[in-house]
N, C-alpha and C positions, 0 to 999 in steps of 0.2 A: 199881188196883194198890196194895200194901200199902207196897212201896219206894218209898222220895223219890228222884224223878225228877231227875236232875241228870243234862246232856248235856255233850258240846264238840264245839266245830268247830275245829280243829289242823291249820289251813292251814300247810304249808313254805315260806318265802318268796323260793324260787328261781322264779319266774315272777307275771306278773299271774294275777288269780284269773277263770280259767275256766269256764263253762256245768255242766262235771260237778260242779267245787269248790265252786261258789256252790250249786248243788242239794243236796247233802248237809249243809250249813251252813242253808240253807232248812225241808230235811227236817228234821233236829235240833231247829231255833228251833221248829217248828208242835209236834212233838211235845210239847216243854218247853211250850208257853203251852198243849195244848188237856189237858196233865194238871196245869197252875197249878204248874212247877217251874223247874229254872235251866237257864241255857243260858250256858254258859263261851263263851271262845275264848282259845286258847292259841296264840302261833307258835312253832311247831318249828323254832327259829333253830340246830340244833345244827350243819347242813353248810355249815358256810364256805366252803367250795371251790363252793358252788353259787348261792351266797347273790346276788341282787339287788337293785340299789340300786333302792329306791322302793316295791318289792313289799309292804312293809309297810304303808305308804302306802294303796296300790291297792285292799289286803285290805280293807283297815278304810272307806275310804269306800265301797266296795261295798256293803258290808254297811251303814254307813249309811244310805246312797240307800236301798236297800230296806226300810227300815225295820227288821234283822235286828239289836234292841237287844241286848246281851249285860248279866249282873245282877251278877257281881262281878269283880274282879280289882283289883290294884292302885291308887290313888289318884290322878291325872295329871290334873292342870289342873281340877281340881273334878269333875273324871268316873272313871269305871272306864276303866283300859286294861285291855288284854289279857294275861293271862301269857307271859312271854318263859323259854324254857327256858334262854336263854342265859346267862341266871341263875341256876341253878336247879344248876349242874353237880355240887356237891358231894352234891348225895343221890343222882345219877347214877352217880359214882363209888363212893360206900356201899356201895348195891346191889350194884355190880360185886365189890368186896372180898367181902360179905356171900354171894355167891353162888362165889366160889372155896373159903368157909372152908368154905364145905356140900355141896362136892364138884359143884355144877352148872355148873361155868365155869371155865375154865385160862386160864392166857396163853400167848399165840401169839408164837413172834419169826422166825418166817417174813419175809420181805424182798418186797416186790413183786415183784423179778426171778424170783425164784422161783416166788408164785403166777403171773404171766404164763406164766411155761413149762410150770407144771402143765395151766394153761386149755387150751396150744397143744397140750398131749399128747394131754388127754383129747380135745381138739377133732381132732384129727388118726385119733383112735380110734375117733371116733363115738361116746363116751362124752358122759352127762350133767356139765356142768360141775360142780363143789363142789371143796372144801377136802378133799385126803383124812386129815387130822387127825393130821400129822404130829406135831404137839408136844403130844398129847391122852396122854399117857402117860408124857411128860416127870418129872423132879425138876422140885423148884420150880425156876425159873429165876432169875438173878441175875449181875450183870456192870454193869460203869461206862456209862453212857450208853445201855444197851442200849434198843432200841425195842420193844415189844410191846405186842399188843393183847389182849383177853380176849374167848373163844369162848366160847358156852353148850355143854354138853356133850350133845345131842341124843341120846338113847335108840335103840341100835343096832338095835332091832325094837320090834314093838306096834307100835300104832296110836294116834293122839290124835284125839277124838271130843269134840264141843261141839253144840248145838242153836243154829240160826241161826233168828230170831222170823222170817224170809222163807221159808227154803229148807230148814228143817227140821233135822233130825240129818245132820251134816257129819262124814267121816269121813277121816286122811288116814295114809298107811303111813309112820312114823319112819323107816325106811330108804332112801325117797327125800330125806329131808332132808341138807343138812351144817351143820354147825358154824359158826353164823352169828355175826357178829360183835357181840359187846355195847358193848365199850367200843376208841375207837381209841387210835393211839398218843398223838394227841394228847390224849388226856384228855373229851374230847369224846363224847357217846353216840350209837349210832346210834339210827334213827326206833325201833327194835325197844325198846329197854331205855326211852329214857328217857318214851315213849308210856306205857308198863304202869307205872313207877313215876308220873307224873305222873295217870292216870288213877285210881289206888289214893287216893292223897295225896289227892286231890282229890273222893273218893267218888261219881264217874263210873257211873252203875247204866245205861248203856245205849250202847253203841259203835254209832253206826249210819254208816256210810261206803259208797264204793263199791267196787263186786263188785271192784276189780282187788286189793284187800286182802284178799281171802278165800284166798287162797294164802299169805298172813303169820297167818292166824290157827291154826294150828298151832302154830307158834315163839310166838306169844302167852301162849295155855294153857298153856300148858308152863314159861314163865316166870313166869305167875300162882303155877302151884303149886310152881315151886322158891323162890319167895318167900315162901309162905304165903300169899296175899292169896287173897281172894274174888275170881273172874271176874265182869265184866259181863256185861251181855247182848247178843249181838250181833245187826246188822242190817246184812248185805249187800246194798246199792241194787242194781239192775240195770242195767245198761250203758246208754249214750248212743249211739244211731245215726246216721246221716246217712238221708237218705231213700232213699239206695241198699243202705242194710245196710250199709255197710261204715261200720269206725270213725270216729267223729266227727272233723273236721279243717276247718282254718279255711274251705275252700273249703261246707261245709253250715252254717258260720255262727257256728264253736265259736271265738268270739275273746273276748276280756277282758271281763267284764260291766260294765266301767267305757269300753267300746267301746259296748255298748249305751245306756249312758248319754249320750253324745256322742252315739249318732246318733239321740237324739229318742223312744228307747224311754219311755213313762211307765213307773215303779218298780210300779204296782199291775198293768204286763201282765204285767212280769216275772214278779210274783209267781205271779200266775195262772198264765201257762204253764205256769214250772218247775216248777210241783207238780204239772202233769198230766205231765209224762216221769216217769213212774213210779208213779203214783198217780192213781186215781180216784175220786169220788163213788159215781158211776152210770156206766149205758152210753150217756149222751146228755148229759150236763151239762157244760156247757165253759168257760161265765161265772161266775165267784163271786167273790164279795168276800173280803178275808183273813179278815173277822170267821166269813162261812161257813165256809172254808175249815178255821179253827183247831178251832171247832167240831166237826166233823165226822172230823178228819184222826185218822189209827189206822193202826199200823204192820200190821195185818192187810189191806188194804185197797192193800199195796204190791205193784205185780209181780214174777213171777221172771224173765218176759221184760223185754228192750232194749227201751228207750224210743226214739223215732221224734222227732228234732229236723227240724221241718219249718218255715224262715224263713216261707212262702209263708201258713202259719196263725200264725205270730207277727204278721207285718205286718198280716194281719186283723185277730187280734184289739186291736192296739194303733190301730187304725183306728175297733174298733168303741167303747175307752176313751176315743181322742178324745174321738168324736161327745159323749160322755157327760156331758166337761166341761161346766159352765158356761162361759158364753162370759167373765167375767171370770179364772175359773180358766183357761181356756183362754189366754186374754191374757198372764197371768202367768206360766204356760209356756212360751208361743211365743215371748216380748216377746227372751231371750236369744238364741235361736236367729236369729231375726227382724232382731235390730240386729248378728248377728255376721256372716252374708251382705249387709246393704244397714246399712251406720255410719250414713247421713243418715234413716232411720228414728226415729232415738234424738232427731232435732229435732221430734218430731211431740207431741203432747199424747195423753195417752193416749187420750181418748174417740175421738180417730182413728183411730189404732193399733187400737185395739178394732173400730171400724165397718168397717175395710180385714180384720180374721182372722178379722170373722164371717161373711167371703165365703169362707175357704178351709177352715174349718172341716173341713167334710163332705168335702174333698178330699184333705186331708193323711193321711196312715198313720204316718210318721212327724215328729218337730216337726224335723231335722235337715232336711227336707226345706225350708226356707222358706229356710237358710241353704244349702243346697248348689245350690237351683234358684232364684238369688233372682228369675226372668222369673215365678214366681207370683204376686210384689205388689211387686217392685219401682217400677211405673208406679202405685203408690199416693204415692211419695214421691222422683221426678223428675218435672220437666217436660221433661226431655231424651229425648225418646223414640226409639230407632234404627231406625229403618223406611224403605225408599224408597219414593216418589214411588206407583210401580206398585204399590204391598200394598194402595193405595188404591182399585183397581179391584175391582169386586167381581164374580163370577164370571158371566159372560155379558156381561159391557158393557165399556165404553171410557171413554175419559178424561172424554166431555165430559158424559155421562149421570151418572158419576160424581158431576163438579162440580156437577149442577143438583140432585145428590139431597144433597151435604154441606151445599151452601148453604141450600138451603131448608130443613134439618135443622135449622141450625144460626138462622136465622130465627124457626123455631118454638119454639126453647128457649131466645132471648134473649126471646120475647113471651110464654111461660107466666107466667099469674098466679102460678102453686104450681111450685117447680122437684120433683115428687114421683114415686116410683117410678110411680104408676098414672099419672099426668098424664103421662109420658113415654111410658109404654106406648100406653096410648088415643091422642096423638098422633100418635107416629111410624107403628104399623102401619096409622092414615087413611093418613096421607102413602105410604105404600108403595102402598098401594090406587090414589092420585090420579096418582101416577109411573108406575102400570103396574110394577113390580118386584114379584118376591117377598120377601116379611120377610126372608131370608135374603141376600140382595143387598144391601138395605140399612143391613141393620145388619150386616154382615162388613165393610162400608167405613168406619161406625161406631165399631166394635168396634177396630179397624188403628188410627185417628184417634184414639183415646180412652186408648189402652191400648199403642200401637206394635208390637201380635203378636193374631195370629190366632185366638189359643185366651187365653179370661179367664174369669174369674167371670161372672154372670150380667150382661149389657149396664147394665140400665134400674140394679140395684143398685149396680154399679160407679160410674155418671155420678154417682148421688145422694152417694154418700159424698166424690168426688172435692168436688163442689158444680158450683153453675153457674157460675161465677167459673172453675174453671181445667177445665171442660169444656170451655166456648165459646172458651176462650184456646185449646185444643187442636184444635179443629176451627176455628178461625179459621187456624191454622198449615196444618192438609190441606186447606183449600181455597187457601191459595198455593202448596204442593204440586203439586197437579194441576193450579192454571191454569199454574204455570213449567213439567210437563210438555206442556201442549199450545204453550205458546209454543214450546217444543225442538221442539215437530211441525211448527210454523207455522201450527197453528188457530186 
């Protein structure tokens, strides 16, 4: 491309930042690095009536987490911040002047009461709602206090026609449009004005956002060329589905991407995912690195159809980025999630810590998981283990066969020369042999005894990490266990 590549992502910070929001901001950044250009972010702070507290916040760690650096803006703490429009009002209002002196914008002093009973009229008539531009033909207007706002004067026929880099030459009839609002009364721009002047100012050569703006890019065009300015070029994403087709909503998974961050998502599935809703390599490639990714990524290559948000392949594949860790990176990921479900974890030294997550490793899908189910390694760091008496039985037997197979268990693992996974192994399955039991009997009694629940990490792995010191202390405890429940029998 011959034009210098400069993007934005111009989140509004009336809500945390969402799965479709963060994808167009994703979209934008690949573009910008894989043609070595810029990648703004600007917050469209202009609706105060909508405005939430933190959201700003939200935005921007987001985009941290995922690595989605931005290359200039203002000076803050030895970094770039973002541009804030909220700043920025006075070329807002310029424009607004600038565009009544040139015949493309009046002011309105219309009352709300008024539009509300327009709405109810036309709504009552089956008519399309709009403004029917009552004050578009006015004298200039003027009076003490008066409030008004300024319209662009949208072209009462023709058509306005732009080429969209996805969807081709887009074409839209000016006569279903009205008279949208530039500037309110408060002095304030809407998204429409102050988006076009901050994009121009800013030498923005590519608008790439999602399909629900493709309905605003008519009033766009149109304000480009009552301003003079050169248009961008634009790029309507395609929509976000749920797996039933219907519009994305919290119930398919569409919640805050600083939600995903909590719940154990690593940042590089994110990434991965959200560039396949809407984009692909090929028809079979699903794994890639961002380096791939950047490489390769081209707004040709984007769909016209809705993208498919399916949790069911996100937990895969942030399952399949686990596995991927190193087990010390893996440590150092897990280590927060890990001490925020079970606090007395955080007494442990790490090579522990480490020997106890390189059992659940292969298990977890997500890291949120060690903190929300802490029964997966909790019994790595209590000795209090909650179990009765009876979990000690193991499946075809009774109490007393039980005892003679903990005891001896527990016999053979105080006299092993090597307390080691194989030496445990080769032992205990003789001993299952010499008992008459299946491996499974005996070590489900084991497994209860060692660990206080039925389902664990791999047995012989488990004891070795635990050591022999507070195995045998634990199977010294289920063999009083079971003989206090046969004493309750009177055996």
């Amino acid at each position: 491309m011959n034009k210098q590549i400069r993007v934005r992502y111009a989140p509004s910070p009336t809500g945390y930042p969402h799965v479709g929001n963060i994808r167009a901001a994703l979209f934008n950044w690949l573009f910008a690095r894989h043609h070595g250009g810029s990648f703004l972010v600007r917050i469209e702070d202009t609706d105060r009536t909508r405005y939430v507290e933190g959201a700003v916040d939200a935005i921007l760690d987001g985009l941290r987490w995922l690595g989605l650096n931005w290359d200039e803006g203002p000076i803050k703490g030895g970094d770039y911040g973002p541009y804030f429009q909220s700043e920025r009002l006075g070329k807002y209002q310029a424009a607004a002047e600038k565009l009544i002196a040139d015949g493309f914008a009046y002011r309105c002093i219309c009352s709300s009461e008024r539009l509300e009973e327009l709405r109810a009229a036309q709504t009552a008539a089956k008519l399309p709602p709009g403004y029917d531009r009552h004050c578009r033909d006015r004298e200039t207007i003027t009076g003490e206090g008066l409030k008004s706002v300024v319209r662009f004067k949208v072209p009462l026929s023709g058509n306005t026609t732009f080429n969209d880099l996805i969807r081709g030459e887009v074409t839209f009839d000016n006569s279903l449009l009205d008279d949208f609002v530039l500037l309110k009364s408060d002095g304030f721009p809407t998204y429409h004005l102050a988006n076009i002047v901050d994009d121009h100012e800013m030498k923005i050569s590519h608008v790439i956002r999602g399909e629900e703006w493709l309905s605003s890019a008519p009033r766009h065009v149109m304000l480009y060329r009552a301003l003079g300015y050169e248009p961008p070029l634009f790029a309507h994403l395609p929509m976000i589905l749920g797996t039933d087709r219907s519009k994305l909503s919290k119930r398919h998974g569409a919640v805050s991407i600083i939600d995903y961050k909590e719940q154990g998502y690593l940042p590089e599935t994110m990434l991965n995912f959200l560039t396949l809703l809407g984009w692909s390599l090929d028809d079979k490639t699903e794994l890639m690195t961002i380096g791939q990714i950047i490489e390769n990524f081209s707004i040709d290559r984007v769909s016209k159809t809705a993208a498919i948000f399916n949790v069911e392949k996100l937990d895969w594949m942030n399952g399949v980025y686990i596995r991927d860790l190193s087990l010390d990176e893996f440590t150092d990921r897990a280590t927060p999630f890990l001490t925020s479900g079970i606090p007395e974890a955080g007494d442990f030294d790490r090579v522990y810590v480490k020997n106890a997550l390189a059992l659940v490793q292969e298990r977890v899908k997500k890291l949120g998981e060690l903190r929300d189910q802490p029964e997966l390694t909790r019994f790595f760091f209590t000795d209090e283990l909650a179990y009765l008496p009876a979990d000690l039985i193991g499946k075809k037997m009774t109490a007393a066969p039980t005892l003679a197979a903990l005891e001896t268990s527990l016999a053979r693992i105080e006299a092993m020369p090597e307390f080691t996974i194989d030496a445990m192994e080769i032992s205990l399955r003789s001993l299952a042999e010499e008992l008459e039991l299946k491996p499974g009997q005996l070590f489900g009694s084991l497994r209860v005894a060692v660990t206080g629940q039925n389902v664990s990490p791999p047995l012989f792995e488990t004891m070795a990490v635990l050591g022999r010191e507070r195995t045998t202390k634990r199977l010294h405890a289920a063999v009083a266990k079971v003989r206090q429940l046969l004493e309750q029998a009177g055996l």
